[in-house]
N, CA, C and O atoms as a CHARMM CRD file, in Angstrom:
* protein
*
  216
    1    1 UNK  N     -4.98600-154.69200-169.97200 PROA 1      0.00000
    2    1 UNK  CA    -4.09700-154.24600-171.01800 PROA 1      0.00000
    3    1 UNK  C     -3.65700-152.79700-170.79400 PROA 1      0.00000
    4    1 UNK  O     -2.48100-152.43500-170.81100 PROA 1      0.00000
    5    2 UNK  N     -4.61100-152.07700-170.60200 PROA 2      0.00000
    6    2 UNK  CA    -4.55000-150.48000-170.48100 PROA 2      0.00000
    7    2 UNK  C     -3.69700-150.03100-168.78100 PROA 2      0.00000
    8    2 UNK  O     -3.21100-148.90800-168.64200 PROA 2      0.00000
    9    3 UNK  N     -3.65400-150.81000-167.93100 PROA 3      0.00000
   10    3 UNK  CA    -2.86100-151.03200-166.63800 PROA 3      0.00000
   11    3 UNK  C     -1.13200-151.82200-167.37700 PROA 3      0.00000
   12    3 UNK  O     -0.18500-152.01600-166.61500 PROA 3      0.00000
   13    4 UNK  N     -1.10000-151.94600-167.92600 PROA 4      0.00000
   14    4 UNK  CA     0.41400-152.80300-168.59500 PROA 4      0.00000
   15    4 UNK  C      1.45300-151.55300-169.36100 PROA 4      0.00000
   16    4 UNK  O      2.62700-151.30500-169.08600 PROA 4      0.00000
   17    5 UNK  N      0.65400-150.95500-170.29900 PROA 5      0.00000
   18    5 UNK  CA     0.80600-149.92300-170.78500 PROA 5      0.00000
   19    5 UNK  C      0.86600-148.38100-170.12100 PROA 5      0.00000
   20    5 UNK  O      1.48900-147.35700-170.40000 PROA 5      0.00000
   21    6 UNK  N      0.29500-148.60100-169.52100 PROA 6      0.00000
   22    6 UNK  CA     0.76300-147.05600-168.22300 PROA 6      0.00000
   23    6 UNK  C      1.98200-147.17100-167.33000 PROA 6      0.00000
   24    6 UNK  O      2.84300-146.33000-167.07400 PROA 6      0.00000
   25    7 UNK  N      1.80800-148.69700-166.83000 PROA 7      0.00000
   26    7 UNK  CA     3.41200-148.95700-166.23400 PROA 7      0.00000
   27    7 UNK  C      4.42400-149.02100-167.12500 PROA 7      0.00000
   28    7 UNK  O      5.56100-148.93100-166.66400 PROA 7      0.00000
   29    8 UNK  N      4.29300-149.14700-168.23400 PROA 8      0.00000
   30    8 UNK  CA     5.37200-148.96700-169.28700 PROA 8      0.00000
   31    8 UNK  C      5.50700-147.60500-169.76200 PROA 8      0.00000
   32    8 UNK  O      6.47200-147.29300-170.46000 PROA 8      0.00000
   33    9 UNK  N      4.57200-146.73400-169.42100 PROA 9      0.00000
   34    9 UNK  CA     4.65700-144.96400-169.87100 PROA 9      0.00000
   35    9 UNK  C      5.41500-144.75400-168.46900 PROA 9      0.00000
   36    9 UNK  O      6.56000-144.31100-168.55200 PROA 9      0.00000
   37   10 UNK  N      4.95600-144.99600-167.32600 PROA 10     0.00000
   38   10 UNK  CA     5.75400-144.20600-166.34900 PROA 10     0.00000
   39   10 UNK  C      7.25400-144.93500-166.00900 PROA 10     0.00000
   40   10 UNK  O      8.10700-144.49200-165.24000 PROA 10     0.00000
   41   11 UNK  N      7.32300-146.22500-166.83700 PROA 11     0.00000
   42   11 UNK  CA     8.79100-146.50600-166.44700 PROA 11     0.00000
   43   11 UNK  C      9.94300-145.42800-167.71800 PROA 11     0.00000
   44   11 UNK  O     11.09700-145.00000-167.68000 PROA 11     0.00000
   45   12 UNK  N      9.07800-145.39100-168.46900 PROA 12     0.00000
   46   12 UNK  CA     9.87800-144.46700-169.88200 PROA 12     0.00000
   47   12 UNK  C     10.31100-143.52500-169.21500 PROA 12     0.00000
   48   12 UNK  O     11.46400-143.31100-168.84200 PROA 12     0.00000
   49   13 UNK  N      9.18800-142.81900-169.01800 PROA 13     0.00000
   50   13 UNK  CA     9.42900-141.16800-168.48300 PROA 13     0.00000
   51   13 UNK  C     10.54500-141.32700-167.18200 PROA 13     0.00000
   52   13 UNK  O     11.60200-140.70100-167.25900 PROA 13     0.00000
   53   14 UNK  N     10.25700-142.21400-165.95200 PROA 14     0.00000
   54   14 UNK  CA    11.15400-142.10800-165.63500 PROA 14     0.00000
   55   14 UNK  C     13.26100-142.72400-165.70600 PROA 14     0.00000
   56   14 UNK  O     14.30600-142.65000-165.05900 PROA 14     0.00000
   57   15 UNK  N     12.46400-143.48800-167.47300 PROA 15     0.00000
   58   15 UNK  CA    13.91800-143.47000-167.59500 PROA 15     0.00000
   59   15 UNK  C     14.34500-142.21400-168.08300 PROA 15     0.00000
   60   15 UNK  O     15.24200-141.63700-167.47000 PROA 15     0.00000
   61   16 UNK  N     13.97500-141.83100-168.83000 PROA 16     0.00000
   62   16 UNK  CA    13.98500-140.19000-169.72600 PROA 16     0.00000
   63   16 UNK  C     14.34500-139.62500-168.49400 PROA 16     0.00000
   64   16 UNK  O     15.56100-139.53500-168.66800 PROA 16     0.00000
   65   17 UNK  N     14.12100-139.14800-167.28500 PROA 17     0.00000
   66   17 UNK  CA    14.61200-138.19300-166.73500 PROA 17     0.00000
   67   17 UNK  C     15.90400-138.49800-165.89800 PROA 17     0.00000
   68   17 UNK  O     16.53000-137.52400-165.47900 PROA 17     0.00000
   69   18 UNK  N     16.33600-139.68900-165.63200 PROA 18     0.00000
   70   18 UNK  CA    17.25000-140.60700-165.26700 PROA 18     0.00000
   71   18 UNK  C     18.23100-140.08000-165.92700 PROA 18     0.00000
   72   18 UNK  O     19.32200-139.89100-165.38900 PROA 18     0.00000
   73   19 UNK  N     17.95600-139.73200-167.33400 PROA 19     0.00000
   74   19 UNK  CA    19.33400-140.09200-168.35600 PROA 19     0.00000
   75   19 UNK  C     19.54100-138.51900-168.51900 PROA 19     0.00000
   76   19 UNK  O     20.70100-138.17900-168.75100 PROA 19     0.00000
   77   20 UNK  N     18.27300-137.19000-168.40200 PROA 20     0.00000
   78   20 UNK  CA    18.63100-135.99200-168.89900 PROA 20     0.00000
   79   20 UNK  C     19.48600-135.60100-167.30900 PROA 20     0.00000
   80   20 UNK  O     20.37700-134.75900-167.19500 PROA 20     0.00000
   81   21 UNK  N     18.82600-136.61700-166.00000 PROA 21     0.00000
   82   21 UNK  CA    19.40500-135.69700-164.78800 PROA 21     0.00000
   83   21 UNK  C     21.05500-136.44000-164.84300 PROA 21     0.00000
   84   21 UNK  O     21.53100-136.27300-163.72100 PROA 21     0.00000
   85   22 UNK  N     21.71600-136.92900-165.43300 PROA 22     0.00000
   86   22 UNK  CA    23.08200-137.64800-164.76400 PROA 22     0.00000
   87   22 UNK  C     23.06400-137.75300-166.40000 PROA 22     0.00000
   88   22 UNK  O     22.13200-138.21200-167.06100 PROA 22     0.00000
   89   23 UNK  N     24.60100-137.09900-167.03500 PROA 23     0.00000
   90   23 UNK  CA    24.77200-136.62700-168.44300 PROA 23     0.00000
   91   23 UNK  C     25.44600-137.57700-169.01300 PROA 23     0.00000
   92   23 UNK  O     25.69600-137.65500-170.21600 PROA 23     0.00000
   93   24 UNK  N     25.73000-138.25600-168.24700 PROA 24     0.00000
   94   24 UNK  CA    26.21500-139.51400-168.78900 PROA 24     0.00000
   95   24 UNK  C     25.78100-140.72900-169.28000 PROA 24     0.00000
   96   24 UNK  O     26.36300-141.78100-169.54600 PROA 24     0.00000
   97   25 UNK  N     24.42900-140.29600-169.35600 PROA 25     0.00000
   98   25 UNK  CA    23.71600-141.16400-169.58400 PROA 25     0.00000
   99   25 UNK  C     22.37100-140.73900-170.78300 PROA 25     0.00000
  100   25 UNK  O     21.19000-141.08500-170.76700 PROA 25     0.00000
  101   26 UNK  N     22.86400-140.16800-171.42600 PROA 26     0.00000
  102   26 UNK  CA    21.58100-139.28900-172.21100 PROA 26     0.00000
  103   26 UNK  C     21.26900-140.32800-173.04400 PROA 26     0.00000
  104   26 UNK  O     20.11800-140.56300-173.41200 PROA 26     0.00000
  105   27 UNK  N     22.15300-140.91000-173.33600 PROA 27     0.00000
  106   27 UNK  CA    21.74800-142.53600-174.34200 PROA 27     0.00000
  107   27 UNK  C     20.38200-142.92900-173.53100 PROA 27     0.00000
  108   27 UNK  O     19.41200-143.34800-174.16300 PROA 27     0.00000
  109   28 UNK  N     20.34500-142.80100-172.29800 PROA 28     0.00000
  110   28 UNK  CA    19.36500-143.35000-171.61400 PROA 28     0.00000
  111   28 UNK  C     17.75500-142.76600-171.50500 PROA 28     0.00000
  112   28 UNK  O     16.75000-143.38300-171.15200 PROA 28     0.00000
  113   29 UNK  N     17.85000-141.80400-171.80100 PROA 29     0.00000
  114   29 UNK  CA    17.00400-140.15400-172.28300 PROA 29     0.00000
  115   29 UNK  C     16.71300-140.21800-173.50400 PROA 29     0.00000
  116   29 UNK  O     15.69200-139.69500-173.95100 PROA 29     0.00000
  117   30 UNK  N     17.72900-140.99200-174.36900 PROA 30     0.00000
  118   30 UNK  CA    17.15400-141.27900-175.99500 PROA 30     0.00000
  119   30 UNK  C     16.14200-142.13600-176.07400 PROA 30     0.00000
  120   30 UNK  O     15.12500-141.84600-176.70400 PROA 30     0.00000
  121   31 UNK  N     16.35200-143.72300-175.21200 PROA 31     0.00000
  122   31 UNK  CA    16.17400-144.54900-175.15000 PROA 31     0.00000
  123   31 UNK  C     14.18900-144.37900-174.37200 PROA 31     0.00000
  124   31 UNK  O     13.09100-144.71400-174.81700 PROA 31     0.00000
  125   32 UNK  N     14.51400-143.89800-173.45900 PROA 32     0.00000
  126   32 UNK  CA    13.52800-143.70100-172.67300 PROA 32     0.00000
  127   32 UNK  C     12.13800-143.40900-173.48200 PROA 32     0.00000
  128   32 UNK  O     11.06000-143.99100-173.35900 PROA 32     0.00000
  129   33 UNK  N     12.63000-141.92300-174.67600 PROA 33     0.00000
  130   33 UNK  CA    11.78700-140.86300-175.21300 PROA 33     0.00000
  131   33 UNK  C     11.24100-141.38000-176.35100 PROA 33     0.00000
  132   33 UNK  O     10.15500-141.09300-176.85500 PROA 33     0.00000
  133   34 UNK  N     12.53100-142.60900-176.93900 PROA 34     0.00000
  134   34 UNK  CA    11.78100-143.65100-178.07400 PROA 34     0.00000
  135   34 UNK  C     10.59900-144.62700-177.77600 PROA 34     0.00000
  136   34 UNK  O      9.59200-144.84300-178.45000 PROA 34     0.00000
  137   35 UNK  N     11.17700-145.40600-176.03100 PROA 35     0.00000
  138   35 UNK  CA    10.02700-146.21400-175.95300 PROA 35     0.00000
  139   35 UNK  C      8.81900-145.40200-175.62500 PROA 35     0.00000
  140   35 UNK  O      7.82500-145.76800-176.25100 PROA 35     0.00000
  141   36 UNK  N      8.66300-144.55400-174.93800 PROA 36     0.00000
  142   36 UNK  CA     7.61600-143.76000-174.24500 PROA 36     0.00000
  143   36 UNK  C      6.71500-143.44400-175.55800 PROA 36     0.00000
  144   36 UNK  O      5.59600-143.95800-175.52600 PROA 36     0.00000
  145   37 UNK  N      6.93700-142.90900-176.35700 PROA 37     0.00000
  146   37 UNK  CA     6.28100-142.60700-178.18600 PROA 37     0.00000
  147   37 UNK  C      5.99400-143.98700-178.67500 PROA 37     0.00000
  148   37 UNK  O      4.96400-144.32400-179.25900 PROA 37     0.00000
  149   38 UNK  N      6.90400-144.67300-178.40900 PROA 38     0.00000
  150   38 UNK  CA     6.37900-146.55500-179.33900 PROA 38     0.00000
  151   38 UNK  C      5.17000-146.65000-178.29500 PROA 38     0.00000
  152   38 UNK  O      4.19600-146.86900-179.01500 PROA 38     0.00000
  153   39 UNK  N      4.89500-146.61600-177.46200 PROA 39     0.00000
  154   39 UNK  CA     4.32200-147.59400-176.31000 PROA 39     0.00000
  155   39 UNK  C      2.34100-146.61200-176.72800 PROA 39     0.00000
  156   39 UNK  O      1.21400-147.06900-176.91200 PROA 39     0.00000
  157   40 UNK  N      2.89800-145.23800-176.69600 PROA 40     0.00000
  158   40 UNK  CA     1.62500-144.32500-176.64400 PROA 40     0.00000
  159   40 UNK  C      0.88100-144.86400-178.04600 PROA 40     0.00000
  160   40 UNK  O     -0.32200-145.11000-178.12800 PROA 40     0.00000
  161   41 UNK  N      1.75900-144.98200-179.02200 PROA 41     0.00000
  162   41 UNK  CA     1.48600-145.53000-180.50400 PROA 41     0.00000
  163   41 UNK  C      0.95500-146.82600-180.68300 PROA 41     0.00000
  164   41 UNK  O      0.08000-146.96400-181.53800 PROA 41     0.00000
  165   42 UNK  N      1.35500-147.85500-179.98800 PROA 42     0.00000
  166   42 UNK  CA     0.94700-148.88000-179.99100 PROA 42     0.00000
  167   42 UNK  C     -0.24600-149.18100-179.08400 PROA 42     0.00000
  168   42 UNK  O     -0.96200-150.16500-179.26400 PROA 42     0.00000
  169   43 UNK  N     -0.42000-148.34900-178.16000 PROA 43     0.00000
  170   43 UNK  CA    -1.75300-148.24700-177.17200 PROA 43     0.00000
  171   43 UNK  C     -2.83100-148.04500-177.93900 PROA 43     0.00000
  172   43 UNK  O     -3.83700-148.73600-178.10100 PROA 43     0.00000
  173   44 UNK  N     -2.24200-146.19200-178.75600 PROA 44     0.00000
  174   44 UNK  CA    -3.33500-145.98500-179.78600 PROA 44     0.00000
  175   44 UNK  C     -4.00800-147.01600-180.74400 PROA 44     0.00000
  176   44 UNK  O     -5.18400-147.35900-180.86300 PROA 44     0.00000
  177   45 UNK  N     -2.78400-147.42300-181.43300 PROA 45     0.00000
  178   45 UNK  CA    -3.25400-148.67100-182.36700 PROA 45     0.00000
  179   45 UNK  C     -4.13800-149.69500-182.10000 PROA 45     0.00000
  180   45 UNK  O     -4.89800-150.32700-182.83200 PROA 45     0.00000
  181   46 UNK  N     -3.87200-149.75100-180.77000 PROA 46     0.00000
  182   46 UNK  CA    -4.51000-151.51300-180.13100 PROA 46     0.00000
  183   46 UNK  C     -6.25000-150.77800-179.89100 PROA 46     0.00000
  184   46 UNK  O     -7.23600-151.20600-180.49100 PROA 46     0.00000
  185   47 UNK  N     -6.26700-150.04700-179.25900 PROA 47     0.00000
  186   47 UNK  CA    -7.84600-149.09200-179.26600 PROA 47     0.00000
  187   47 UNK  C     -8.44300-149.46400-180.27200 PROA 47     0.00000
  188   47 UNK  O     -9.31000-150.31300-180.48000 PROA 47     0.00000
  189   48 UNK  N     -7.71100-148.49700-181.10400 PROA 48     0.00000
  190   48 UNK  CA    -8.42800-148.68100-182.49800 PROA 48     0.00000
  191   48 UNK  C     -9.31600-149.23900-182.95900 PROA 48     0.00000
  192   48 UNK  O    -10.47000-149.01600-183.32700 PROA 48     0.00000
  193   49 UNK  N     -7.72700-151.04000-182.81500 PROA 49     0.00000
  194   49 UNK  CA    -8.66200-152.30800-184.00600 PROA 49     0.00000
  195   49 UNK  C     -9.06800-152.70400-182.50700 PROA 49     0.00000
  196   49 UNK  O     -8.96900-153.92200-182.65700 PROA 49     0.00000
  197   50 UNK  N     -9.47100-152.54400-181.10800 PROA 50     0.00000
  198   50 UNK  CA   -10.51100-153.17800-180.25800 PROA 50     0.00000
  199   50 UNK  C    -12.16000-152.51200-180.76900 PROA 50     0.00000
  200   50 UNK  O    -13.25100-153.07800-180.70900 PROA 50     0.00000
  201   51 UNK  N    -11.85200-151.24200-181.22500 PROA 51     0.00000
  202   51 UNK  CA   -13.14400-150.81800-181.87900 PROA 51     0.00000
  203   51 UNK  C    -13.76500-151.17700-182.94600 PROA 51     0.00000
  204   51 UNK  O    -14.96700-151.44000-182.89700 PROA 51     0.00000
  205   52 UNK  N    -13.19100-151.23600-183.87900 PROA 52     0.00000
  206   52 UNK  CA   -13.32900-151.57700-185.05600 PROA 52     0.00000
  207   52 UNK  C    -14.07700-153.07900-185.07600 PROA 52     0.00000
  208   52 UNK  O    -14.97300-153.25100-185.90200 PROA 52     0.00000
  209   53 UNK  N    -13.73400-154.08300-184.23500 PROA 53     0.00000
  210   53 UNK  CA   -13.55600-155.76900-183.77800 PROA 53     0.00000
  211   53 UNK  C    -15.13400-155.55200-183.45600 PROA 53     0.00000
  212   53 UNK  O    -16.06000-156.31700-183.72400 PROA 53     0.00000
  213   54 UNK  N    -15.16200-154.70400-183.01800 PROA 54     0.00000
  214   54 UNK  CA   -16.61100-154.55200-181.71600 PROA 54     0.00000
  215   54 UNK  C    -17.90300-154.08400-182.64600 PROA 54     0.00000
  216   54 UNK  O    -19.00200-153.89500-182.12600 PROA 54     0.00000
């Protein structure tokens, strides 16, 4: 699970820098910086209730 979620942090980030380096694309830099924050949030979350379970 925790290997699924890191490839999904480093595909963010490198959409995020995709979109701040080529300006035409900052939609893509929005996009990137939203999933990259959902993904860290939902990692956190999933921890959590695996602790809580346990």
């Amino acid at each position: 699970m925790w290997t699924v979620l890191w490839i999904l942090i480093v595909a963010w980030v490198v959409l995020a820098i995709i979109g701040f380096a080529i300006e035409g694309l900052l939609w893509l830099a929005a996009v990137g910086i939203t999933l990259f924050i959902g993904t860290i949030v939902f990692g956190l979350i999933r921890r959590r209730a695996g602790r809580n379970t346990a």
